[in-house]
C-alpha positions, -999 to +999 in steps of 0.1 A: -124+141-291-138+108-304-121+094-327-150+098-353-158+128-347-117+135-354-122+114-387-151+138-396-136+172-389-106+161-412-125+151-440-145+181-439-113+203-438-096+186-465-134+188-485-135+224-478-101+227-491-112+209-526-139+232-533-118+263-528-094+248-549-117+240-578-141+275-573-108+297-579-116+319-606-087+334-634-062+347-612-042+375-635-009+372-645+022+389-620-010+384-583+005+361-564-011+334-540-027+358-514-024+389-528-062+407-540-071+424-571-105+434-586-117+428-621-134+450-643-157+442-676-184+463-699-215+447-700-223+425-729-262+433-721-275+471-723-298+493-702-306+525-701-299+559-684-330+566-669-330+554-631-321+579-606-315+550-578-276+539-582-291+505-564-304+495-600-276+495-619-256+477-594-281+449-597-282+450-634-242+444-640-246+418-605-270+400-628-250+407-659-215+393-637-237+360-630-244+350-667-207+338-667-196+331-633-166+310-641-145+342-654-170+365-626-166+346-599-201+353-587-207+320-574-182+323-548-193+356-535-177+380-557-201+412-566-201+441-593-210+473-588-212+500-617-186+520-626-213+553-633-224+581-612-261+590-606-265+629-590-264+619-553-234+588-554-201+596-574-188+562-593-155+564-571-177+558-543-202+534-560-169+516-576-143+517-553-109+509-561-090+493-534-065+473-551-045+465-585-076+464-611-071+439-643-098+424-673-121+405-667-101+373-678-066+384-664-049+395-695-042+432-687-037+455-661-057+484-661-047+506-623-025+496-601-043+514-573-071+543-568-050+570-576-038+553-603-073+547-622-088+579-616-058+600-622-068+608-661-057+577-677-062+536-677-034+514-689-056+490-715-088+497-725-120+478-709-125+463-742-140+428-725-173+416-717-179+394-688-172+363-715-140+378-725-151+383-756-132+416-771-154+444-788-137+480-794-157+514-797-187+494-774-205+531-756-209+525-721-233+551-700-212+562-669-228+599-663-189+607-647-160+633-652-123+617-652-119+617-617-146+596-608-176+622-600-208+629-608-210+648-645-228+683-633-259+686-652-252+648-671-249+620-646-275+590-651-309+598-642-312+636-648-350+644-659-337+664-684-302+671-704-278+645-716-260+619-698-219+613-706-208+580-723-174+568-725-162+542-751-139+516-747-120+514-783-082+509-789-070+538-780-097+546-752-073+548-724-075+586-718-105+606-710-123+588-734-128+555-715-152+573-693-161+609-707-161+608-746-194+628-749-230+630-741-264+616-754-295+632-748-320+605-754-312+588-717-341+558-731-311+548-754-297+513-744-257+511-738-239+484-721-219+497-684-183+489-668-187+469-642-162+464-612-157+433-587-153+434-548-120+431-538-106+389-546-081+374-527-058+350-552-063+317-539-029+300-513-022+268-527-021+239-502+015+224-496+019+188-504+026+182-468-009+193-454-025+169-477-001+141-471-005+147-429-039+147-436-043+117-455-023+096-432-041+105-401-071+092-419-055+058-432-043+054-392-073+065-377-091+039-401-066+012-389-073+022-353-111+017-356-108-016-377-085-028-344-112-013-322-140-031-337-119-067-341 
């Protein structure tokens, strides 16, 4: 390899490892470097129940993530999907769990693992929106039963009936978070929960890479200034 071309594939490593560096998003407290998690927030905008096509209300809380991407991390690739349930796609499916699941902004854990949030009870309410801003007793459509299933006769969509809500205030960490009733006017705006793709906590680079990296430069640099004298 030329020695240019050497110079060039360094600097675009090192470059590379910049930007990863400086497009980490809040990594919660107790992941370590390398370990993934998924975040979780209600939607600080509001739709309604009416769609039968699960494909809508995952891009409505994709475009709801992107309104604050430093805390979503949706300009690095991370994507939302609703936590709800239309008649043909349970919300377990739809939102699946696949790792330790915390706020939006890292503060609390709410599952450690699948079994964990679907087994009747969440460990903090999902009381933030994707700014991180806190609002208690906010009703979120979700048209699901605790375990994570469609609601027979009340998931989002139906042509006629109700659809179930849950709520997210203090002490919504029960049933409640996701089944605390049912409204029959399904035109009725309500904000959603939203959940990311699975996010791998960002491995700081040791010292040493940058310090290799940086001197191979500086002598490569000597090297050519000798060349060209």
């Amino acid at each position: 390899m030329k020695i240019t071309q050497l110079l060039g594939t360094l600097c675009a490593a090192l470059c590379t490892f910049t930007t990863l560096s400086a497009q980490a998003i809040t990594v919660p407290v107790g992941v370590n470097p390398g370990e993934t998690y998924q975040l979780v927030f209600f939607t600080a905008g509001t739709t309604d129940a009416l769609s039968t096509n699960i494909a809508d209300y995952n891009s409505f809380v994709q475009s709801e993530a992107a309104l604050n991407p430093a805390l979503t991390g949706t300009d690095i690739g991370v994507t939302y999907t609703i936590i709800g349930s239309t008649s043909s796609v349970n919300a377990n499916t739809n939102a699946a769990v696949t790792a330790p699941v915390y706020l939006i902004d890292g503060s609390a854990l709410i599952a450690t693992s699948y079994n964990d949030f679907w087994d009747g009870t969440i460990s903090h309410p999902i009381d933030q929106d994707q700014y991180g801003v806190r609002y208690v007793n906010t009703c979120c459509w979700t048209g699901t039963l605790l375990d994570g299933t469609a609601a027979p006769g009340q998931p989002l969509g139906l042509a006629t009936g109700s659809t179930i809500f849950g709520t997210n205030g203090v002490s919504s960490t029960d049933s409640q978070w996701i089944n605390t009733g049912a409204f029959g006017n399904k035109s009725t705006k309500l904000s959603v929960y939203a959940l990311s793709s699975v996010i791998t906590a960002p491995v700081p680079i040791p010292a040493a890479v940058w310090l290799f990296g940086s001197g191979l430069i500086g002598l490569i640099g000597i090297a050519r200034r000798k060349k060209a004298a």
